[in-house]
C-alpha positions as CSV (number, residue, x, y, z in Angstrom):
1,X,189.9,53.9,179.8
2,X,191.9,56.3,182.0
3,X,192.1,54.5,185.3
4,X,193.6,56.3,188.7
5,X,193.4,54.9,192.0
6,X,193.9,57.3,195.5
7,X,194.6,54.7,198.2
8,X,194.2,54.5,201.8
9,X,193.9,58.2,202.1
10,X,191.2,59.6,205.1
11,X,188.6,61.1,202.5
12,X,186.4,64.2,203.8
13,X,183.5,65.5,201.7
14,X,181.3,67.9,203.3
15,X,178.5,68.0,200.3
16,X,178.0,64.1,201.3
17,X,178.7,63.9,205.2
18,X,181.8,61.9,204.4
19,X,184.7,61.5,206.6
20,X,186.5,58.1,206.4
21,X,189.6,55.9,205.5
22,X,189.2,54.6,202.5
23,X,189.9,54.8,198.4
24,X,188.7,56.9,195.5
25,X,188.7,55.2,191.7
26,X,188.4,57.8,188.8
27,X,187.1,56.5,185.5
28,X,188.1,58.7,182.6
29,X,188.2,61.8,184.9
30,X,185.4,61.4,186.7
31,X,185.0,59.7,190.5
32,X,183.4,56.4,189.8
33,X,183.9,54.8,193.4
34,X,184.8,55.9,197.0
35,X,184.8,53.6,199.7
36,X,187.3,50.4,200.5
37,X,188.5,49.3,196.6
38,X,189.9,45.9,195.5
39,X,188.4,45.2,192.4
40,X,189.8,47.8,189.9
41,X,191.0,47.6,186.1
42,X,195.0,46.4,186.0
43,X,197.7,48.9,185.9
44,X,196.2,52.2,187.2
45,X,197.9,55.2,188.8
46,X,198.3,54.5,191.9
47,X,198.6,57.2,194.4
48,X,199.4,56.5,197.5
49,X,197.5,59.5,200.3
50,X,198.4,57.2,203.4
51,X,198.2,59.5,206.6
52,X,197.0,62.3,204.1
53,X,193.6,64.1,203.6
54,X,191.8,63.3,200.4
55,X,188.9,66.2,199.8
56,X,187.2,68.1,196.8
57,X,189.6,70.5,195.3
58,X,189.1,73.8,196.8
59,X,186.7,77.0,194.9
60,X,187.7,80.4,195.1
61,X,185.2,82.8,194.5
62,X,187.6,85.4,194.3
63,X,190.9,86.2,192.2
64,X,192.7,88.3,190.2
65,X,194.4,87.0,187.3
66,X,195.3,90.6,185.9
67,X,195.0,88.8,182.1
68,X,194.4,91.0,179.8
69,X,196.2,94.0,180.8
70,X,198.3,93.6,183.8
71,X,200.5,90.1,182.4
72,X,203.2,91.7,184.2
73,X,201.6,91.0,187.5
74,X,200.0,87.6,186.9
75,X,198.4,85.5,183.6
76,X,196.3,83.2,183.2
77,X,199.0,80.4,183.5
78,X,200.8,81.6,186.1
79,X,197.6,82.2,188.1
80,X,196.3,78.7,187.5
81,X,199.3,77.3,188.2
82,X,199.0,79.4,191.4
83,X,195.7,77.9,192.1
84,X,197.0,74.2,191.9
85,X,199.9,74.2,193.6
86,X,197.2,76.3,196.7
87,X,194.6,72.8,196.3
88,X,192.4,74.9,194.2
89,X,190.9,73.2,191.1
90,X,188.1,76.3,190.3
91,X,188.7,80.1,190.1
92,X,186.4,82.8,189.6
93,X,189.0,86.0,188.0
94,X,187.5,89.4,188.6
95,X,186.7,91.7,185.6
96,X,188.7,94.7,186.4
97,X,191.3,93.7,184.3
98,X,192.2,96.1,180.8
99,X,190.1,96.1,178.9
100,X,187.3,95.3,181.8
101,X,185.3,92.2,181.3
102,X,182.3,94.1,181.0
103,X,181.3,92.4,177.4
104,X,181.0,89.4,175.8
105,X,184.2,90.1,173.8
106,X,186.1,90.0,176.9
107,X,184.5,86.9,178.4
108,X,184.8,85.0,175.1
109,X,188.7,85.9,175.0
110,X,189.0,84.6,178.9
111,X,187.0,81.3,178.1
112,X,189.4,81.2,174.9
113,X,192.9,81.9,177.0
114,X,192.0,79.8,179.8
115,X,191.1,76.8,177.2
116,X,194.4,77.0,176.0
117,X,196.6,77.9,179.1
118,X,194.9,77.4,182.5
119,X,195.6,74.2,184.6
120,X,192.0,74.5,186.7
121,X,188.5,75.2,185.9
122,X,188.1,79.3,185.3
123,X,185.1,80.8,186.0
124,X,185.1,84.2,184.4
125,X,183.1,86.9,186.6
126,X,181.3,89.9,184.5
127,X,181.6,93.5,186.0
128,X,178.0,95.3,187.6
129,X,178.9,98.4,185.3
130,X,180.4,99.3,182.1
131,X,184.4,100.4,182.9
132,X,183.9,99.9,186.1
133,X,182.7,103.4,185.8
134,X,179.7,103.0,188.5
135,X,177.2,105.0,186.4
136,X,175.4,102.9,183.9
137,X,174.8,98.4,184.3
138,X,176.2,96.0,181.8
139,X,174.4,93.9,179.2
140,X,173.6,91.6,182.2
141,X,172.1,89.3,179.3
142,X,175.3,89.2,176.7
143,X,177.5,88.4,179.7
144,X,175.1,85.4,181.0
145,X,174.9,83.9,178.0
146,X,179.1,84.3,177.5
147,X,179.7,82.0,180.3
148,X,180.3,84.0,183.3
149,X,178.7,83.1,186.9
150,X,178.3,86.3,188.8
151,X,178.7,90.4,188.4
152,X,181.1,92.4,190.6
153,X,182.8,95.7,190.1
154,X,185.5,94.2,193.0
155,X,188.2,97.1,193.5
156,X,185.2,99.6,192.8
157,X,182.4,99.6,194.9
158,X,179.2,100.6,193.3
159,X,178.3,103.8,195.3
160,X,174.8,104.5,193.4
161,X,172.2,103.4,195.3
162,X,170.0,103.1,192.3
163,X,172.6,101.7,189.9
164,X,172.8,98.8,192.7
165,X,169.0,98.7,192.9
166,X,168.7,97.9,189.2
167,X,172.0,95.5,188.9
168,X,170.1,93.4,191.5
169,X,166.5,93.5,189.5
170,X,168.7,92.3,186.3
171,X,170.6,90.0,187.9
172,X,167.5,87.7,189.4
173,X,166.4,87.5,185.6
174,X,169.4,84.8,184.8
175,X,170.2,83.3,188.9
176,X,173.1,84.9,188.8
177,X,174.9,86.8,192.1
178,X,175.9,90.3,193.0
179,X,178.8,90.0,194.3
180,X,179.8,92.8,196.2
181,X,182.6,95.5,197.2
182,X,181.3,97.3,199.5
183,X,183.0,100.2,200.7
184,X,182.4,104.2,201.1
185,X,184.6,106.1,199.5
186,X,184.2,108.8,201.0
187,X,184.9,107.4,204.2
188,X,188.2,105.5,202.8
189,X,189.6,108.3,200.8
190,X,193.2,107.7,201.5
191,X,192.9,106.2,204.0
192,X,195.7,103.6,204.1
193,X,194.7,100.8,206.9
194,X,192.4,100.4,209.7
195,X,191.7,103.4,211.9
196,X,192.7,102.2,215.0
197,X,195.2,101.9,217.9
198,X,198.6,101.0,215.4
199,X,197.9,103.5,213.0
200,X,197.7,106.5,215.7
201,X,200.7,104.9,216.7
202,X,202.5,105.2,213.7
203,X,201.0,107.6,212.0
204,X,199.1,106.3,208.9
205,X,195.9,107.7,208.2
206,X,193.2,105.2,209.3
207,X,189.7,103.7,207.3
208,X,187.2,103.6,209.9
209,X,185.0,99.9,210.0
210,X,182.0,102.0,208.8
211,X,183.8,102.8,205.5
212,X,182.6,99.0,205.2
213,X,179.9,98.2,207.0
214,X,177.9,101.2,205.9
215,X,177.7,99.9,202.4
216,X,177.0,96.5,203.4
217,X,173.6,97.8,205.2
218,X,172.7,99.2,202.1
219,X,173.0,96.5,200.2
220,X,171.3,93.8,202.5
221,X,168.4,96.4,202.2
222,X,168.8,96.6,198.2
223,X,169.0,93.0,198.1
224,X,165.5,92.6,200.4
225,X,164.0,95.2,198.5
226,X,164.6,92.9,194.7
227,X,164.5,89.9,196.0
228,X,168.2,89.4,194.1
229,X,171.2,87.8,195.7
230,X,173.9,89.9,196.9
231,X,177.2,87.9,198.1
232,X,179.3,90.3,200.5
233,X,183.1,90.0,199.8
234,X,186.1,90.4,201.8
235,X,183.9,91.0,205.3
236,X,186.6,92.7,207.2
237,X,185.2,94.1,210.3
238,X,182.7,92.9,213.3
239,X,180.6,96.4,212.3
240,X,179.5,94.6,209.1
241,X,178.6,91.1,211.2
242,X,175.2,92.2,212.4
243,X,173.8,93.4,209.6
244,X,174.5,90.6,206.8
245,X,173.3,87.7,210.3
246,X,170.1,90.3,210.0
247,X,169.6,90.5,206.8
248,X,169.5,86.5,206.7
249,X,167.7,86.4,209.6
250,X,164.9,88.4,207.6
251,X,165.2,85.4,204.7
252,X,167.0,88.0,202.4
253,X,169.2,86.2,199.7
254,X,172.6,86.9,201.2
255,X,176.0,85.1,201.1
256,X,179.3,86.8,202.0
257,X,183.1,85.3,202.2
258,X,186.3,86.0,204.5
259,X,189.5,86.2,203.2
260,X,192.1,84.0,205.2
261,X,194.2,87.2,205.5
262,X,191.4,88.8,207.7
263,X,190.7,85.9,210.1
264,X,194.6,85.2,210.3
265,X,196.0,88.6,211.4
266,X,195.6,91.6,212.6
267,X,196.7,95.4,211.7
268,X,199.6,94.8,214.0
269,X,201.2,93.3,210.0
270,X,201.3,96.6,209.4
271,X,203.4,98.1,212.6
272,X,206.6,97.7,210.9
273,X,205.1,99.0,207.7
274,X,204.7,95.8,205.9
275,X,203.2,96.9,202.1
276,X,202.3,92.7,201.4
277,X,200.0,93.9,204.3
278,X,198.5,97.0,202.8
279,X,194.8,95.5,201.2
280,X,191.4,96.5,200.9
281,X,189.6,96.1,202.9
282,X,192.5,96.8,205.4
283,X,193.4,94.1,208.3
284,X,191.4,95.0,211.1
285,X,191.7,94.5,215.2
286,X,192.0,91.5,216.9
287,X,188.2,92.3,217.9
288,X,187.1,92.2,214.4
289,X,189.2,88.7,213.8
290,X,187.7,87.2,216.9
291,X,184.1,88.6,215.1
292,X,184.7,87.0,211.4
293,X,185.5,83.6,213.1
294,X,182.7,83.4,215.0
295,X,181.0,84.6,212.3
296,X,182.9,82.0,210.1
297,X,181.8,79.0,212.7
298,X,177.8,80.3,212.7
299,X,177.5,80.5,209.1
300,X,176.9,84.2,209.2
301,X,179.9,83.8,206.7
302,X,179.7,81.1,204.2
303,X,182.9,80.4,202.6
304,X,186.7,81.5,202.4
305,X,187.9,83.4,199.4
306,X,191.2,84.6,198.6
307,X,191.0,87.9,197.2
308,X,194.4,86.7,195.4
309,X,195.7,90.4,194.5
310,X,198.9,89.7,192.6
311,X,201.3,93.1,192.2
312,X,204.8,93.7,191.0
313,X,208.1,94.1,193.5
314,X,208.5,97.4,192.1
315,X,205.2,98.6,193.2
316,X,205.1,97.1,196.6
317,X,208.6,98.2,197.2
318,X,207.1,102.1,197.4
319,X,206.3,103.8,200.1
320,X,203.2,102.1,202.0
321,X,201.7,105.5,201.2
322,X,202.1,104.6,197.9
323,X,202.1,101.3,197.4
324,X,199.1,99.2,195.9
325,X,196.7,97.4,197.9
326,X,196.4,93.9,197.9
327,X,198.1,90.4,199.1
328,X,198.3,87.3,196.9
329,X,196.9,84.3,198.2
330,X,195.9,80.8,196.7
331,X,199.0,79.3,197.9
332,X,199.1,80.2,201.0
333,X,194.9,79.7,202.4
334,X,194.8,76.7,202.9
335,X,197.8,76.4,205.1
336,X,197.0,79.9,207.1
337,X,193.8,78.4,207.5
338,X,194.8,75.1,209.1
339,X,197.5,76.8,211.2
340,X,195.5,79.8,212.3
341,X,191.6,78.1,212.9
342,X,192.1,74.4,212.8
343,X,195.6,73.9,215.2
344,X,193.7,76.6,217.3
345,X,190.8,74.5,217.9
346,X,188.4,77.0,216.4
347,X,187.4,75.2,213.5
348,X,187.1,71.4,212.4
349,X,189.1,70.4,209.4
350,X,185.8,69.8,207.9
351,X,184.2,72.8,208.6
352,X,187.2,74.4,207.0
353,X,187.3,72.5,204.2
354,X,183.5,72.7,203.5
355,X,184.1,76.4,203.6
356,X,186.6,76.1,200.5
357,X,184.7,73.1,198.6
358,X,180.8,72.7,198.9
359,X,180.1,76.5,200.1
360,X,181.5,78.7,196.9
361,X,180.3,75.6,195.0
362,X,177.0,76.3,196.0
363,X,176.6,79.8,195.9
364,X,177.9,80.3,192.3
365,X,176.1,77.0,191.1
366,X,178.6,74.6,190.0
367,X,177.5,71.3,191.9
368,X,178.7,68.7,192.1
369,X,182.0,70.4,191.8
370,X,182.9,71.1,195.2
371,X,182.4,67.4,196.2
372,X,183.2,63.8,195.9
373,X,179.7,62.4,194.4
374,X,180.0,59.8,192.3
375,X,180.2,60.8,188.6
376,X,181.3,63.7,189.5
377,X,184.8,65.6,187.5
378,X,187.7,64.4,190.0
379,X,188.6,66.9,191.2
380,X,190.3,66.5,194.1
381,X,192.9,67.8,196.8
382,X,195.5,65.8,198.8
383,X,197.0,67.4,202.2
384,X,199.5,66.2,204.4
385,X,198.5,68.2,207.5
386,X,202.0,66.5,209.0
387,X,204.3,68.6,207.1
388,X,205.0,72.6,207.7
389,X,206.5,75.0,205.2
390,X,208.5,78.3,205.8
391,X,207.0,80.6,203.2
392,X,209.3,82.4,201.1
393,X,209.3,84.6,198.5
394,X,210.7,81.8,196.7
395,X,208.0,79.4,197.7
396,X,205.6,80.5,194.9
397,X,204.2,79.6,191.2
398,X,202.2,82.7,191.3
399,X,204.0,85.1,188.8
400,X,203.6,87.8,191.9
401,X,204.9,86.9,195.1
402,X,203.6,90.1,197.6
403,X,202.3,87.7,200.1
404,X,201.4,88.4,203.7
405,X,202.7,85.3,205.2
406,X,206.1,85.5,204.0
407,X,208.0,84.8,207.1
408,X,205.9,82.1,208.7
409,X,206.0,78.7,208.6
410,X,202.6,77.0,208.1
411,X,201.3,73.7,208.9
412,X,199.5,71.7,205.9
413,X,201.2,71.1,202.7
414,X,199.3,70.5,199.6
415,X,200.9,67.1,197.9
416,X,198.6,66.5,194.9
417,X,196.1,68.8,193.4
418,X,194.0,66.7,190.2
419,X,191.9,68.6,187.6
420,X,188.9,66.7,186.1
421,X,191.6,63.3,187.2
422,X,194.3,64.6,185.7
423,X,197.6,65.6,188.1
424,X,197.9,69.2,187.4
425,X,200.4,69.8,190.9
426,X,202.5,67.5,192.7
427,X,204.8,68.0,195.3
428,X,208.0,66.0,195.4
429,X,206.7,63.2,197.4
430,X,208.4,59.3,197.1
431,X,204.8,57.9,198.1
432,X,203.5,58.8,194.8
433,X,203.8,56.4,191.8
């Protein structure tokens, strides 16, 4: 047997009310004991998570890996890698990769890559419509039974009502999410950040909130008239607030996610005409920040996802005009998180980690992943919320390194990320043996 011990660490696990001093023992990968442990086989790893956090490895429902297609922005490896040394042990990629993932053939070849390269648990996501194209559904069956865990045409909304209508009808047939981009693209067309104050002030032509909360009103209502489960993506902007806390308010199968990008910063990123701060959904006021953490705290919002958007230097060096949309992510959420919500008093360490662990868990069906039950895969994060890190553009394992945070230091470092009980990260750290 494969023993490994985590000692003396303070565990926290949301999905079981759990927040303690004490030890975890894994068992051939999966978590046989947590509490105070003497009694253990002889010569296990030992690692040592004194005056560190010990919690479920974080779930993102939302990244881009670019693989197939784009390898020049990101892989599979590289993205995984990404996602380990960020405390994340499960990733959902998006489909709009080339080709798209909007067959079986492209899900099988994911499944396939990821067996052979990724360091973390993928989770391939099918698209809502073939090519991303926004006019006809997928074989919502072919892709179900090829493994993935949700549909999404993410970097495309779906701007037919009635296409929408239908992908929800199919998708209730296998459990199985809409998860959605919603934005009007008529009201966004070339736009390149939030209308607002700063881009009067520098002269950048602005996306109005409704471009997004428009869309979102729609789809609570598509989702209330099927009965099907929509998940809301990258909320952005207080406009969209009232109608997903609505919408659940009417008992309509709704879930939506924040990006730690949007309740960290403001459109002010973008005053010195930042491109790592150019994404879509754009960075909104401090009104609308003050809205998604609230929002965040009341469960109007139910987890943080990354929207990991990896892009080469060449492209973000262009004009911001020009330049692609989109921030990376997994390495930096956790720590933006803690610096930005938890140091603030805003949010519990907890609450912030249940809204990277149990929450995504639970919406895309993956329990007990997401937590520290026992028999569960051990999969597990260690923090030391002591340490800081300036982020750098050298900082990264992500293949990309357009990140938002680049010249900030951060408080909580991920030391030890552990797959299924196997190390997959570890930062250089003499209390480790």
């Amino acid at each position: 047997m494969e023993t490994t011990i985590i000692k003396n660490g303070r565990i926290i696990d949301p999905a079981n009310n759990l927040d303690t001093i004490g030890d975890i023992l894994i068992v051939d990968g999966v978590i046989a004991k947590v509490g105070v442990i003497d009694d253990f086989p002889s010569d296990p790893v030992v690692i040592d998570a004194t005056d560190k956090i010990v919690c479920p490895g974080f779930i993102d429902l939302h990244t881009h890996l670019r693989e197939p297609g784009r390898e020049d922005k990101e892989t599979i490896k590289t993205g995984t890698m990404a996602a380990a040394a960020g405390g994340y042990t499960s990733i959902c990629p998006m489909g709009n990769t080339s080709p798209v993932c909007d067959s079986a053939a492209v899900v099988k070849f994911i499944k396939t890559r990821a067996d052979i390269d990724a360091i973390v648990n993928v989770y391939p996501m099918g698209t809502v419509t073939k090519n991303l194209a926004g006019e006809e559904i997928v074989e919502f069956g072919d892709l179900y039974y090829a493994g993935v865990k949700g549909f999404t045409d993410d970097g495309n909304p779906v701007m037919n009502a009635e296409i929408m209508r239908r992908a929800l009808e199919y998708s209730t047939m296998f459990g199985l999410p809409i998860l959605d981009h919603c934005e009007d693209k008529q009201l966004s067309d070339e736009g390149v950040m939030h209308d607002g104050l700063v881009s009067t002030r520098i002269g950048l032509k602005g996306i109005p909130p409704q471009a997004e909360s428009i869309q979102v009103a729609r789809d609570v209502d598509l989702a209330a008239m099927t009965g099907g489960h929509i998940h809301i993506q990258h909320v952005s902007k207080k406009a969209s607030l009232c109608h997903i806390r609505q919408g659940k308010k009417q008992g309509v199968n709704i879930t939506a996610e924040a990006t730690p990008h949007h309740l960290c910063l403001t459109d002010e990123k973008l005053a010195d005409f930042n491109t790592n701060a150019k994404m879509n959904p754009p960075l909104g006021s401090e009104e609308d920040r003050q809205a998604l953490i609230e929002a965040l705290i009341d469960g109007t919002i139910d987890c943080i996802a990354t929207d990991h958007a990896p892009h080469t230097d060449i492209e973000k060096d262009m004009p911001i005009t020009l330049a692609p949309f989109g921030t990376i992510g997994l390495e930096t959420a956790f720590p933006a998180c803690y610096t930005y919500l938890v140091k603030t008093s805003r949010l519990s360490v907890s609450m912030l980690i249940q809204k990277m662990t149990q929450a995504p868990a639970d919406i895309i069906k993956i329990a007990p992943r997401g937590s520290l039950s026992l028999g569960a895969p051990a999969d597990i994060t260690i923090i030391d919320l002591n340490k800081s890190q300036l982020i750098t553009k050298d900082f990264f394992h992500s293949k990309s390194s357009n990140n938002c945070f680049i010249g900030e230091t951060l408080c909580g470092v991920i030391t030890t990320t552990l797959v299924s009980g196997k190390v997959v990260f570890r930062r250089d750290d003499p209390k480790i043996t």
